[in-house]
VEXMARSE-188953 format. One record per residue (C-alpha): x, y, z; residue in one letter. Coordinates in nm, 4 decimals. Layout:
BEGIN
(pt (X, Y, Z), a)
...
END
This chain:
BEGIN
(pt (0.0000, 0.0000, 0.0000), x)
(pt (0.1579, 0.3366, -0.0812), x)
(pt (0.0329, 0.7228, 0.0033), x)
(pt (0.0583, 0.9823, -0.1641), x)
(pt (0.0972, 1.3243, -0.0150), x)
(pt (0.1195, 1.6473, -0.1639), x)
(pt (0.2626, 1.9511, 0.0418), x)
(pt (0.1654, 2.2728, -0.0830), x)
(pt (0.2728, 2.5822, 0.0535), x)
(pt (-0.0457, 2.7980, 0.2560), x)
(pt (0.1287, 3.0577, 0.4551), x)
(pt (-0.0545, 3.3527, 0.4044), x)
(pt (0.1508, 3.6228, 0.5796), x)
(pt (0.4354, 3.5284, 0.2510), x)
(pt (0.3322, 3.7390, -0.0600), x)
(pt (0.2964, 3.4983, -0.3163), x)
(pt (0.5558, 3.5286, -0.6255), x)
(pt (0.4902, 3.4532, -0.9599), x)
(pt (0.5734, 3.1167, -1.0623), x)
(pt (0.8683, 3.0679, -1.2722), x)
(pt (0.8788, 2.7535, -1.5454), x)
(pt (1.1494, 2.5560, -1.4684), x)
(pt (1.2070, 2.3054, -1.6735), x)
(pt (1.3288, 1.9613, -1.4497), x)
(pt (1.5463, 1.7432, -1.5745), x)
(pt (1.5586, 1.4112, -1.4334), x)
(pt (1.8865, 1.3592, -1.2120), x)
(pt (2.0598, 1.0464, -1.1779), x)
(pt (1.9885, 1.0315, -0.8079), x)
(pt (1.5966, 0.9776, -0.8709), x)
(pt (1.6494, 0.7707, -1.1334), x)
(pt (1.8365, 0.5242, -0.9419), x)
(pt (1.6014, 0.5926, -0.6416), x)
(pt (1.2936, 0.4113, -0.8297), x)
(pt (1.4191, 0.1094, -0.9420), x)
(pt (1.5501, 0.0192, -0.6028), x)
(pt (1.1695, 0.0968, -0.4436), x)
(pt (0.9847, -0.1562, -0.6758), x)
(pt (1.2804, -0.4136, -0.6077), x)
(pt (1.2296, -0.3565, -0.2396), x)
(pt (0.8145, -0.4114, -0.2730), x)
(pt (0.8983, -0.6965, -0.4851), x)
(pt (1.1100, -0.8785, -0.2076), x)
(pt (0.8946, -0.7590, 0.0494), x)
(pt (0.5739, -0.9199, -0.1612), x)
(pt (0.7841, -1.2545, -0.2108), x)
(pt (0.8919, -1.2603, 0.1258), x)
(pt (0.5100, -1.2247, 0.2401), x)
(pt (0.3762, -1.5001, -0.0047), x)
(pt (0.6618, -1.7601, 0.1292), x)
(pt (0.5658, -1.7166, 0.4823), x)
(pt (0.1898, -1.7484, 0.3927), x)
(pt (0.2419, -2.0373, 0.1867), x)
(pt (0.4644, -2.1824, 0.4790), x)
(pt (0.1985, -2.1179, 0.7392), x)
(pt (-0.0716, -2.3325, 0.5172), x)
(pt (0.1555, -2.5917, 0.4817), x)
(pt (0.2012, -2.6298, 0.8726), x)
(pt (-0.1406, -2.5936, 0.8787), x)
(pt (-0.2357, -2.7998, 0.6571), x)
(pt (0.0201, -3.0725, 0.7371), x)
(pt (-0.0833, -3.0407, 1.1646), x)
(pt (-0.4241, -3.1235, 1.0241), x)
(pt (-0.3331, -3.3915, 0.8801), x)
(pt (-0.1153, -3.5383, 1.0910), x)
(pt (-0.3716, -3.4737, 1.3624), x)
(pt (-0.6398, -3.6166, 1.1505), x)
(pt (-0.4480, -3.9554, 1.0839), x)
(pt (-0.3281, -3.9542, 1.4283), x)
(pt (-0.6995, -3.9592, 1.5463), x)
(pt (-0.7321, -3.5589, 1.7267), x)
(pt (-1.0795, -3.4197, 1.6480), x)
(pt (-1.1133, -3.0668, 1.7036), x)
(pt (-1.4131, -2.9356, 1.8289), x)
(pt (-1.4196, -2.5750, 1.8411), x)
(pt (-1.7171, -2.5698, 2.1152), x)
(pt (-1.4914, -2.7104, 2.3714), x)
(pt (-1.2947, -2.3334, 2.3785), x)
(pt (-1.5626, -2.1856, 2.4660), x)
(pt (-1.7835, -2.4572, 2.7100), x)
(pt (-1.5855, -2.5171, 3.0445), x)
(pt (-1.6983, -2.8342, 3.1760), x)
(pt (-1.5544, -3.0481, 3.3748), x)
(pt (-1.3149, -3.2762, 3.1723), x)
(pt (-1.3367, -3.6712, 3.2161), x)
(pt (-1.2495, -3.9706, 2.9840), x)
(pt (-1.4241, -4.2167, 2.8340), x)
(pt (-1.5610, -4.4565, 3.0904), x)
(pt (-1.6878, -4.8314, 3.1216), x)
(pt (-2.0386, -4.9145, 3.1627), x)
(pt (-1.9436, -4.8780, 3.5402), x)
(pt (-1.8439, -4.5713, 3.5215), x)
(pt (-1.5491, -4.6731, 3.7458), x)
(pt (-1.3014, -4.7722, 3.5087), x)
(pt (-1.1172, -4.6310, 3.1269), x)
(pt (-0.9818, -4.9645, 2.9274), x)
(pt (-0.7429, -4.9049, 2.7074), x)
(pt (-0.5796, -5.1038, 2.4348), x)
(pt (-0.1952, -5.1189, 2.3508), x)
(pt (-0.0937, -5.2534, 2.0087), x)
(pt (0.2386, -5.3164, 1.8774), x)
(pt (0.2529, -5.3909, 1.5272), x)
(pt (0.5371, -5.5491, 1.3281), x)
(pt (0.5757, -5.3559, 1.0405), x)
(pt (0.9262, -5.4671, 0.9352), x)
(pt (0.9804, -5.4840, 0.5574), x)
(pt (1.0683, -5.8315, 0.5243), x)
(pt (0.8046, -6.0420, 0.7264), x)
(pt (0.5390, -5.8391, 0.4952), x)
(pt (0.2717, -5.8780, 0.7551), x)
(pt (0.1474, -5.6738, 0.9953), x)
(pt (0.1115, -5.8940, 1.3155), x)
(pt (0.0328, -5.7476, 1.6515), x)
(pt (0.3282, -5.8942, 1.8602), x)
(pt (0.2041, -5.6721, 2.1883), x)
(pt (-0.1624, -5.6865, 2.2618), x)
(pt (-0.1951, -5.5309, 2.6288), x)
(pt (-0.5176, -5.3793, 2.7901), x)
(pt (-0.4428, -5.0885, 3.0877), x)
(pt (-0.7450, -5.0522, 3.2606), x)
(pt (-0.7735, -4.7108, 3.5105), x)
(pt (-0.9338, -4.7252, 3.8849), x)
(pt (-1.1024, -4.3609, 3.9319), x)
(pt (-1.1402, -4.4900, 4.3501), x)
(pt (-0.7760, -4.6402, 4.4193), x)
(pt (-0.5523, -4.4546, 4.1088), x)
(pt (-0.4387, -4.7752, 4.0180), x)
(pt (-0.3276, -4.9571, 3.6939), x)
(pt (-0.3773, -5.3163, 3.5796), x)
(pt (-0.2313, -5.4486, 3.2927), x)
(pt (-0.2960, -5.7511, 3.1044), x)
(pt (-0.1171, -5.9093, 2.8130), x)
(pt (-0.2890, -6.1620, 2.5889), x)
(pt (0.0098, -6.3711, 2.4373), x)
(pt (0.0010, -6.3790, 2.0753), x)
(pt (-0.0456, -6.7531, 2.0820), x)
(pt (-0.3901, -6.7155, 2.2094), x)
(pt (-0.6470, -6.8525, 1.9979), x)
(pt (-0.9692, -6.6625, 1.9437), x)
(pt (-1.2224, -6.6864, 1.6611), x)
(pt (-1.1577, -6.5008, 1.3569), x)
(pt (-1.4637, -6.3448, 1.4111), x)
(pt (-1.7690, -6.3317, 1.6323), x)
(pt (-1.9613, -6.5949, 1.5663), x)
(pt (-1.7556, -6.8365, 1.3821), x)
(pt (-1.5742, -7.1416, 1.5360), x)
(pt (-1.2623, -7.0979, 1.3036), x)
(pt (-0.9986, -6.9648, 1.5711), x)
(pt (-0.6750, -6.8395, 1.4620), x)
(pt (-0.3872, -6.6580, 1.6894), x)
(pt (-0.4807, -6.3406, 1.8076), x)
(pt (-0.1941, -6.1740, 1.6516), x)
(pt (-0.2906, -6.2493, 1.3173), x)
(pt (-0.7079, -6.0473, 1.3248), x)
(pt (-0.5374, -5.7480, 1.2735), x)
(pt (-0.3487, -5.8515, 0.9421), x)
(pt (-0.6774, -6.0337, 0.8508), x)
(pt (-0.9150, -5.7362, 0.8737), x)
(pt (-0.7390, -5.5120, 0.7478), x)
(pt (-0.6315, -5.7186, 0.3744), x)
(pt (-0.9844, -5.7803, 0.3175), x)
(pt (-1.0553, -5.3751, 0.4014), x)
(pt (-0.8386, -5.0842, 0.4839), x)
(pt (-0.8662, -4.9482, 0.8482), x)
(pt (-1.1129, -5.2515, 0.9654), x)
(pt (-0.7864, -5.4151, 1.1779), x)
(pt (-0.8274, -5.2423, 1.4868), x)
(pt (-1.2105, -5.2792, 1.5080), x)
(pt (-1.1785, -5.6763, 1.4776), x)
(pt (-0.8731, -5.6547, 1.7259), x)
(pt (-1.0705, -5.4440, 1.9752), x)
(pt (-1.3769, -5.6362, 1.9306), x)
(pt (-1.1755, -5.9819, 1.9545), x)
(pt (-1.0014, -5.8169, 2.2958), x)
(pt (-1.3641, -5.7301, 2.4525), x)
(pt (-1.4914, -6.0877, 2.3805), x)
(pt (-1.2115, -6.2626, 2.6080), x)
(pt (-1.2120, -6.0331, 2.8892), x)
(pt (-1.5766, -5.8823, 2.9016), x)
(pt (-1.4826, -5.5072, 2.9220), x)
(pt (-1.5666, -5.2232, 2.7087), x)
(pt (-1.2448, -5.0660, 2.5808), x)
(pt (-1.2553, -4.7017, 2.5331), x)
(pt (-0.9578, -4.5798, 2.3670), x)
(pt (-0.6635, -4.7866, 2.1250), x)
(pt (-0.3139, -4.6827, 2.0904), x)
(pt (-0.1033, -4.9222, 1.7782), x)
(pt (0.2433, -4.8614, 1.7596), x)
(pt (0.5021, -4.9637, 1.5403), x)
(pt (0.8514, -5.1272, 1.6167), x)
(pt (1.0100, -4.7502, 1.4501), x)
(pt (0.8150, -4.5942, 1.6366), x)
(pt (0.9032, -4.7376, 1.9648), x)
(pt (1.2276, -4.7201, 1.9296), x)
(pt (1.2221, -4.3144, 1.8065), x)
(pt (1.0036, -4.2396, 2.1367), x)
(pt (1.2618, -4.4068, 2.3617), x)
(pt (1.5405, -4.2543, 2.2175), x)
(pt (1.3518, -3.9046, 2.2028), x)
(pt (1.3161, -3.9136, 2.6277), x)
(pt (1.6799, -4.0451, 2.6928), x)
(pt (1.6669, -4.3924, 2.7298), x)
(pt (1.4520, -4.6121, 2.9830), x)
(pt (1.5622, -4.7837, 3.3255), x)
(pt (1.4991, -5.1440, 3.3298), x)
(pt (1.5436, -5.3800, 3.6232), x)
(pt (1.5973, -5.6887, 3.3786), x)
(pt (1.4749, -5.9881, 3.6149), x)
(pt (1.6619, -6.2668, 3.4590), x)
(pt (1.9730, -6.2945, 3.3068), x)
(pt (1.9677, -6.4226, 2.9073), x)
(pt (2.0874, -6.4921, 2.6066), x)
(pt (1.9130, -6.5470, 2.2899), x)
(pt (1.8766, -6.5518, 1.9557), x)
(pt (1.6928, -6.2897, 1.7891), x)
(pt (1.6135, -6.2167, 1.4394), x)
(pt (1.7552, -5.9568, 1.2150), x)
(pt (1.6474, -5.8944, 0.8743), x)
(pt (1.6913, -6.2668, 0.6682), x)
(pt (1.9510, -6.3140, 0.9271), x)
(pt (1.9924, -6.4237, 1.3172), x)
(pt (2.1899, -6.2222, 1.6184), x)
(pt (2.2826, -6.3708, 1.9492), x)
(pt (2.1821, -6.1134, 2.2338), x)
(pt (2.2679, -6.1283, 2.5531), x)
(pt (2.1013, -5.9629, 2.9299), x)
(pt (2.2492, -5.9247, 3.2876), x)
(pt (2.0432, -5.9597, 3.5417), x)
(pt (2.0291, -5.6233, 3.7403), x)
(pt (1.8855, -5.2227, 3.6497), x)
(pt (2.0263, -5.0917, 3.2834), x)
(pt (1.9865, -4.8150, 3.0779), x)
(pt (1.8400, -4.9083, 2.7676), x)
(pt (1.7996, -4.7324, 2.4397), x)
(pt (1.5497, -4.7305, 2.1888), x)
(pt (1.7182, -5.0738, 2.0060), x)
(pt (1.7834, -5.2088, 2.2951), x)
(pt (1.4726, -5.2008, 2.4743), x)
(pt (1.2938, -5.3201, 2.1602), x)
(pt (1.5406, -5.6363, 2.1859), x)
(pt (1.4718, -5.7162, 2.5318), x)
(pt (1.0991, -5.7012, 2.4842), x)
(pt (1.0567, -5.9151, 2.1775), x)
(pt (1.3770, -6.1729, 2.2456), x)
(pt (1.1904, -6.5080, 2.3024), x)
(pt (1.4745, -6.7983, 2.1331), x)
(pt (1.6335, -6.8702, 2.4914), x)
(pt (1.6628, -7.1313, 2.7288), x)
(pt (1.7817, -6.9816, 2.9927), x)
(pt (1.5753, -6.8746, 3.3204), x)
(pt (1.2277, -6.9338, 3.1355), x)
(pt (1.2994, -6.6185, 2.9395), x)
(pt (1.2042, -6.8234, 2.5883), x)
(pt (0.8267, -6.8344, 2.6391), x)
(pt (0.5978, -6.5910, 2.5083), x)
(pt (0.4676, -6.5244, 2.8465), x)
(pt (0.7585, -6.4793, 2.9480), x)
(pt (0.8321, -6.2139, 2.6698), x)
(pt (0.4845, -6.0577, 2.7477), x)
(pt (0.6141, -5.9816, 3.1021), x)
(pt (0.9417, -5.8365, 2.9895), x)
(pt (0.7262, -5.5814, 2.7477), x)
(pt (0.4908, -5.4593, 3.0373), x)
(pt (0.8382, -5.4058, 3.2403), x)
(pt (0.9291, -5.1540, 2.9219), x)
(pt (0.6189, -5.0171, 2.8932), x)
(pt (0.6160, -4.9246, 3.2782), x)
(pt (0.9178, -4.7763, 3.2146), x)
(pt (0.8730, -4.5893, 2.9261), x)
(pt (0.5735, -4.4331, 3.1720), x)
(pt (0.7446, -4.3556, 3.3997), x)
(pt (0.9986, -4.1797, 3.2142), x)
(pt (0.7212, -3.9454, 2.9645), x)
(pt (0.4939, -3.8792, 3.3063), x)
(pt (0.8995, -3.7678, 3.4418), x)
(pt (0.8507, -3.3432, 3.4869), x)
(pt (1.1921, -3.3312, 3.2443), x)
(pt (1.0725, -3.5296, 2.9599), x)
(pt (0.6684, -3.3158, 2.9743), x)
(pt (0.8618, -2.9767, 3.0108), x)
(pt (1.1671, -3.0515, 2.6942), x)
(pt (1.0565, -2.8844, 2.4254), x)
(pt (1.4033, -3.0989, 2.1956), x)
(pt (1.2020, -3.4213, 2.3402), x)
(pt (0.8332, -3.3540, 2.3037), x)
(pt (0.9276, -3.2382, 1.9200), x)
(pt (1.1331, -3.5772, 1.8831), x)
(pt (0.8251, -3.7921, 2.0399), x)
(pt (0.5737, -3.5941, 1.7557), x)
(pt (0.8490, -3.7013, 1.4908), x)
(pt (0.8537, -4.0392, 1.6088), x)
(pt (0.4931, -4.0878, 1.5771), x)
(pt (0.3757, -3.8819, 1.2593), x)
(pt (0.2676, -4.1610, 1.0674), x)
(pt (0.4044, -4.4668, 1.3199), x)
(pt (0.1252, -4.4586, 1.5315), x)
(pt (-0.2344, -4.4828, 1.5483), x)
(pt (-0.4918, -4.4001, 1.8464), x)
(pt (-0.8662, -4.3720, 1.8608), x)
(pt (-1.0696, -4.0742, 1.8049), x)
(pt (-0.9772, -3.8065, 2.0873), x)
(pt (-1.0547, -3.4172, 2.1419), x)
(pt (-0.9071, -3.1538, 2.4287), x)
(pt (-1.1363, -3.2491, 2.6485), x)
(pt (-0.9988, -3.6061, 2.6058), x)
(pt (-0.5989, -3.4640, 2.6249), x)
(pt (-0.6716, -3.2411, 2.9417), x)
(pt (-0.8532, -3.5198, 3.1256), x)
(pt (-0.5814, -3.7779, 2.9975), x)
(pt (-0.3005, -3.4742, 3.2101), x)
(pt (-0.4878, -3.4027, 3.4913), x)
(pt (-0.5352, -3.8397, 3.5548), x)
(pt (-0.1365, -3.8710, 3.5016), x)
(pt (-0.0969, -3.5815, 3.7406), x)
(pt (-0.3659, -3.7596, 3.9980), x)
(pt (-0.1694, -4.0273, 3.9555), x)
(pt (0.1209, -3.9464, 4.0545), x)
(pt (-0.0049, -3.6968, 4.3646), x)
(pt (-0.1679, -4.0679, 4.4718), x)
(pt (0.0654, -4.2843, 4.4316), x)
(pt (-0.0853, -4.4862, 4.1635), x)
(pt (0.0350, -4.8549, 4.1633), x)
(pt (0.0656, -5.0521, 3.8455), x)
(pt (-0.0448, -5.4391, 3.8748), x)
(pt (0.0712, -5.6551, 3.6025), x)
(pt (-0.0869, -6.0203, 3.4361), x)
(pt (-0.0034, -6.2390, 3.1569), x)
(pt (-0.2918, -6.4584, 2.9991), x)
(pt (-0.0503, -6.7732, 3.0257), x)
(pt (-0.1188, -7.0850, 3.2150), x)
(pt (-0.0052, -7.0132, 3.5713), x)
(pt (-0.3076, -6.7437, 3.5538), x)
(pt (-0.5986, -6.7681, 3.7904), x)
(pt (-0.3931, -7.0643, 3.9893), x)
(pt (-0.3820, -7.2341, 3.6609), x)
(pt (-0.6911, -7.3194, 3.6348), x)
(pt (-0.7903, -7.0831, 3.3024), x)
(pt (-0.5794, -7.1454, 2.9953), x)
(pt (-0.3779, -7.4044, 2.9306), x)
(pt (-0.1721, -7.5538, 2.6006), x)
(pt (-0.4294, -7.6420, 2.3247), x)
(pt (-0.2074, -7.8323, 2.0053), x)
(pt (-0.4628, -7.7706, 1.7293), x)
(pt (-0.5225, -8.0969, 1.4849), x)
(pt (-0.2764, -7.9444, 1.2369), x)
(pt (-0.0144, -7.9899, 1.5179), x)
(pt (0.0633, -7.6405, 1.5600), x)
(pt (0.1277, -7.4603, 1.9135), x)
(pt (-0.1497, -7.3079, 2.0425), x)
(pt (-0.2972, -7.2317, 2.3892), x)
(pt (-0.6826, -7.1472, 2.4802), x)
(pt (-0.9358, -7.1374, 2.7601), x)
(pt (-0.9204, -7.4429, 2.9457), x)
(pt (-1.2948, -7.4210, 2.8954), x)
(pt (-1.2368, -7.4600, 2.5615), x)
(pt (-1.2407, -7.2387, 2.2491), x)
(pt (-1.4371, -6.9475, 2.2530), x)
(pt (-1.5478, -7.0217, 2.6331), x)
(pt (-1.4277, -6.6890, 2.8367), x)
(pt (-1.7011, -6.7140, 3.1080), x)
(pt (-1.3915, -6.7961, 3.3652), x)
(pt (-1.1299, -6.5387, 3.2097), x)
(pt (-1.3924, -6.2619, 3.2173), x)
(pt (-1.4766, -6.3502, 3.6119), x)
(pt (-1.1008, -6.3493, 3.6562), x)
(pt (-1.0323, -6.0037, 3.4868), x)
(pt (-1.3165, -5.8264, 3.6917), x)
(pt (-1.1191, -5.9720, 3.9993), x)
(pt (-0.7984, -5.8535, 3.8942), x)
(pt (-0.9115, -5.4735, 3.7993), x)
(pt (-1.0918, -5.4791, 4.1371), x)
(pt (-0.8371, -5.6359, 4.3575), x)
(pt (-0.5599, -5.6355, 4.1840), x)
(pt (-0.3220, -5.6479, 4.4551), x)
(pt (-0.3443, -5.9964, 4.6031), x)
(pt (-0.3758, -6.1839, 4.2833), x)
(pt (-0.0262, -6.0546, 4.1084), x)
(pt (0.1675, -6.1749, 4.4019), x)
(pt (0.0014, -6.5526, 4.3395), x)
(pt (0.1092, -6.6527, 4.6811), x)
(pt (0.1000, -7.0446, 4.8247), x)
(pt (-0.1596, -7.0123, 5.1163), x)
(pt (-0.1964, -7.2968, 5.3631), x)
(pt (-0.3988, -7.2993, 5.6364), x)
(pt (-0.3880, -7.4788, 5.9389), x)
(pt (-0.5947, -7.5981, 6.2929), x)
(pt (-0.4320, -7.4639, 6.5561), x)
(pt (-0.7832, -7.5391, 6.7626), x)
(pt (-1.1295, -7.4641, 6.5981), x)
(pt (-1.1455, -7.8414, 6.4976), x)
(pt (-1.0412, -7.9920, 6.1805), x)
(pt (-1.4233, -7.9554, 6.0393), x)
(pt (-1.4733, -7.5867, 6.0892), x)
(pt (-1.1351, -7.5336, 5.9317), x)
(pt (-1.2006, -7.7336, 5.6639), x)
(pt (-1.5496, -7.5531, 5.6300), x)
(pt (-1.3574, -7.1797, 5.6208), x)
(pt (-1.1047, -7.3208, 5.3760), x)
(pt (-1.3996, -7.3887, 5.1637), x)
(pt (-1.5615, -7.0649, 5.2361), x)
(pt (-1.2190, -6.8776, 5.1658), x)
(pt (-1.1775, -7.0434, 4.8110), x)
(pt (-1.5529, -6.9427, 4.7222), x)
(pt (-1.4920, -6.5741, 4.7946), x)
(pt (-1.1661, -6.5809, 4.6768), x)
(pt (-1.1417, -6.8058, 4.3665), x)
(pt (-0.8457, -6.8585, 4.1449), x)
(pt (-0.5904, -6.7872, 4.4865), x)
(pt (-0.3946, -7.0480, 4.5559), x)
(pt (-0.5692, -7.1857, 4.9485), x)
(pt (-0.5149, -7.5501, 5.0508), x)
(pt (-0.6508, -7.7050, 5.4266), x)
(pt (-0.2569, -7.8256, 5.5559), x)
(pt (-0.4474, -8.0322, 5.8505), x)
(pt (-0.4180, -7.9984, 6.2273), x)
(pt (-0.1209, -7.8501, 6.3545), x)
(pt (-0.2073, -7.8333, 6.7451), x)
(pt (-0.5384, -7.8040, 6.9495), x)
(pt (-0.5034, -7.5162, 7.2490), x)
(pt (-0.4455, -7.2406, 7.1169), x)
(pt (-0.7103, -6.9553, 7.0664), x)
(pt (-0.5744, -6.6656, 6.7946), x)
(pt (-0.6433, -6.6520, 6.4650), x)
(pt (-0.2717, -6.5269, 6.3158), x)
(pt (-0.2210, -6.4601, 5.9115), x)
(pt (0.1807, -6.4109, 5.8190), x)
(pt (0.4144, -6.4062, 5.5595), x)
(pt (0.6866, -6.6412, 5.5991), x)
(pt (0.8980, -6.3568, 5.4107), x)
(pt (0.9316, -6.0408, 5.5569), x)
(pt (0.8490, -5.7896, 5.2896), x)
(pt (0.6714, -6.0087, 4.9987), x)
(pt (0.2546, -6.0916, 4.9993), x)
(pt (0.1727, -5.8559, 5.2104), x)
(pt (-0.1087, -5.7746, 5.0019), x)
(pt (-0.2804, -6.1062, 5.0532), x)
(pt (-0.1272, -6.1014, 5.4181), x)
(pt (-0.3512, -5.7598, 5.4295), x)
(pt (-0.6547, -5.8993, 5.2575), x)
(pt (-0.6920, -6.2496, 5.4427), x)
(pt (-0.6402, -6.0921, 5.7629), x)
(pt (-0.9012, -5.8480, 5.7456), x)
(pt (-1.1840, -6.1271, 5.6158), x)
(pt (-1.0763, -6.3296, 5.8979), x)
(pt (-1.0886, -6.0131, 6.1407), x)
(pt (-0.7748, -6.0864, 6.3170), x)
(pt (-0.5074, -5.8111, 6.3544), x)
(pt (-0.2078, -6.0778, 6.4045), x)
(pt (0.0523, -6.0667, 6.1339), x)
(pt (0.3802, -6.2105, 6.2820), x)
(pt (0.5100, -6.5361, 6.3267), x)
(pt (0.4418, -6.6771, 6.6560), x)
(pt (0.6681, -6.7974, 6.9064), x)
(pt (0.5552, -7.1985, 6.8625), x)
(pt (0.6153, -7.2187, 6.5142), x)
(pt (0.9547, -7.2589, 6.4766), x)
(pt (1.0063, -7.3633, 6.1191), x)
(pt (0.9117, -7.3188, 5.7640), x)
(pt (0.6304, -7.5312, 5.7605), x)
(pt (0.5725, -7.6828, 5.4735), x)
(pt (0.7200, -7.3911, 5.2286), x)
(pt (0.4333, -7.1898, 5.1743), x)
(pt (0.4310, -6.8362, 5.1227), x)
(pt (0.1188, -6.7011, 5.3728), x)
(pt (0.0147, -6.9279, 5.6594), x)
(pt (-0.2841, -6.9014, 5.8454), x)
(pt (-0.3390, -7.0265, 6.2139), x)
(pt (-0.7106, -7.0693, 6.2900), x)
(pt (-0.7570, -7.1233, 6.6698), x)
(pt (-1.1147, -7.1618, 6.8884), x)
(pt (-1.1499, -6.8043, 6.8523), x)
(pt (-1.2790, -6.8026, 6.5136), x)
(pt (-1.6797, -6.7875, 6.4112), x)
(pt (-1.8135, -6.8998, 6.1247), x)
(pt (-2.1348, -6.8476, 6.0012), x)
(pt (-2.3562, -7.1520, 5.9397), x)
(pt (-2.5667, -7.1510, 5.6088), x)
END
């Protein structure tokens, strides 16, 4: 935009002399002078329509991304200040979430879900449960059909015979063996996971076991090797410890076992993102949103969904959540829920011990576990014994105990004396299952937790004992 102004002379106490023709000759200064303005409104103009043109791009590619990533803006929510909550279960106690990990490597040319993990939220105790379904688990391909293939192979399925169905037939595959509503998905890809790692500075890791293994690498093999004890691990690393299953050493070759190690990472990762260094980095939240353009994908979510999602990592941390962990394997439940299945083919598979497509037991289980968490991950050996209420009425609470608390591990060990009075509930290691320690003692009403004086060994190797003298009342039916 330019302005012209023309300054004319209006003085009127100057008498006003005739005007003289001059003739004006161009000098070389002005003639210079104009060139240079035009080039200057020219650059200026350029400059304008790059920065325009680079503000749509960003625009349009942060829609995009957002779009694929699965953000839905909803300009309403600026301006309406409600109170902001996730997505929650039928319940409305619990979020269930679903973690994917998908193997997108060039040369299997699949896209199996090696990591299928639900994280379900407690709103009343802050806590966490996770639960990893082993990617041996059969399931039916889909509802409704008694053709069961591994669960790490509906994904792949769905989404060759349509585009963007995989998830859906995952999620709804997930909901049919544990019998909770899943609110939100997260699917990640091995690049991903590795990018994110690296982006926050590497993980901690207490690795449990110490083991080597072999572990695939393009068309060709690697040996890998753990020490037991806390590491450091980066991206590469992390992703090798989590998906290493070719060992047999320590029971680290299973996929159970390999389930176990990938909750331990994604704990980790957790706790390092929820870290006040890692949310306040601008270098590492710009090297997480490069990691994941286009590496991950996550169910629909809005602000309202991202500022709830905040304020429950902040609550959790004020509270001192607690993350439980469970692997669908056989020890589950007291191993009495899945067990090895060999289909007729001959391959490996394992199943409810129901039988296919039977997850009445699994789902009871899984309500139990995101209720009371606590006392089933430590799986502890209970034994109780008559210390003087009479072999029958023990043998009557022992029932009563394994009705209210099914799939625990609670055997009758007999009479071990007849005089005393107390009902006592210890751990015969100071430190571990005091959870169930906790639990039994309050359903038995008894605030005795230590060893006593007259029991001066081991026992018989379990981990909880229970004492049940004269004192104890149980209700007839």
């Amino acid at each position: 935009m330019t302005i012209d102004i023309d300054l004319k002379d209006t003085n009127p106490d100057v008498p006003k002399r005739p005007r003289e023709k001059v003739k004006k000759e161009k000098s070389p200064t002005n003639v210079d002078n104009a060139p240079k303005k035009k080039r200057k409104k020219i650059i200026i103009l350029v400059i304008l329509s790059l920065v325009l043109l680079g503000l749509g791009f960003l625009i349009y590619k942060g829609y995009i991304f957002s779009h694929d990533f699965g953000f839905r803006f909803r300009p309403e929510e600026l301006f309406i200040r409600e109170e902001k909550s996730l997505k929650k279960d039928p319940t409305g106690k619990y979020t269930n979430v679903l973690l994917v990990g998908l193997d997108t490597r060039e040369n299997t040319g699949l896209l199996n879900t090696d990591t299928i993990m639900m994280a379900s939220y407690d709103y009343e105790t802050n806590n966490i449960t996770l639960l990893s379904i082993p990617r041996d688990f059969h399931v039916e391909v889909e509802e409704g059909v008694s053709w069961y293939v591994r669960i790490n192979s509906i994904y792949s399925t769905a989404e060759q015979k349509k585009e963007g169905t995989g998830m859906i037939a995952l999620q709804d595959a997930v909901e049919r063996i544990t019998g909770q509503d899943i609110q939100y998905y997260a699917v990640v890809d091995f690049k991903a996971f590795v990018e994110i790692i690296d982006a926050v500075g590497g993980i901690d890791v207490n690795v449990e076991n110490s083991f080597t293994a072999r572990y695939p690498l393009g068309k060709d093999w690697q040996i890998v090797s753990f020490e037991a004890g806390p590491q450091t691990m980066d991206g590469e690393t992390a992703l090798i410890y989590s998906r290493s299953r070719y060992s047999n050493q320590n029971n680290e070759g299973s996929d159970f076992a390999r389930a176990k190690r990938q909750q331990k990472v994604i704990i980790a990762l957790k706790d390092k993102l929820l870290s006040s260094e890692s949310l306040t980095n601008p270098k590492t939240i710009l090297g997480i949103l490069s990691s994941i353009d286009g590496h991950i994908t996550v169910s629909e979510f809005t602000t309202k969904d991202i500022e709830a999602a905040l304020e429950l990592s902040k609550e959790f941390n004020e509270n001192s959540g607690k993350i439980y962990s469970f692997v669908l394997d056989p020890s589950i439940g007291n191993y009495s829920l899945v067990e090895n299945k060999p289909m007729e083919s001959g391959a490996y598979a394992i199943g409810p011990k129901a039988g296919f497509g039977n997850y009445t037991n699994i789902q009871e289980f899984v309500r139990l576990i995101i209720t009371t968490p606590a006392i089933y991950e430590e799986k502890a050996k209970i034994l109780i014994y008559d210390t003087g209420a009479g072999y029958q009425r023990v043998l009557t609470l022992t029932k009563e105990l394994n009705e209210d608390y099914p799939y625990l591990d609670i055997t009758f060990a007999g009479t071990l004396r007849a005089d005393k009075e107390e009902i006592i509930v210890y751990s015969h290691e100071e430190g571990k299952n005091n959870n169930t320690v906790r639990e039994l003692s309050k359903y038995l009403k008894t605030d005795l937790k230590t060893q006593p004086e007259y029991i001066t060994t081991n026992l018989n190797g379990e981990d909880v004992t229970i004492l049940i003298g004269s004192n104890i009342v149980i209700e007839e039916e």
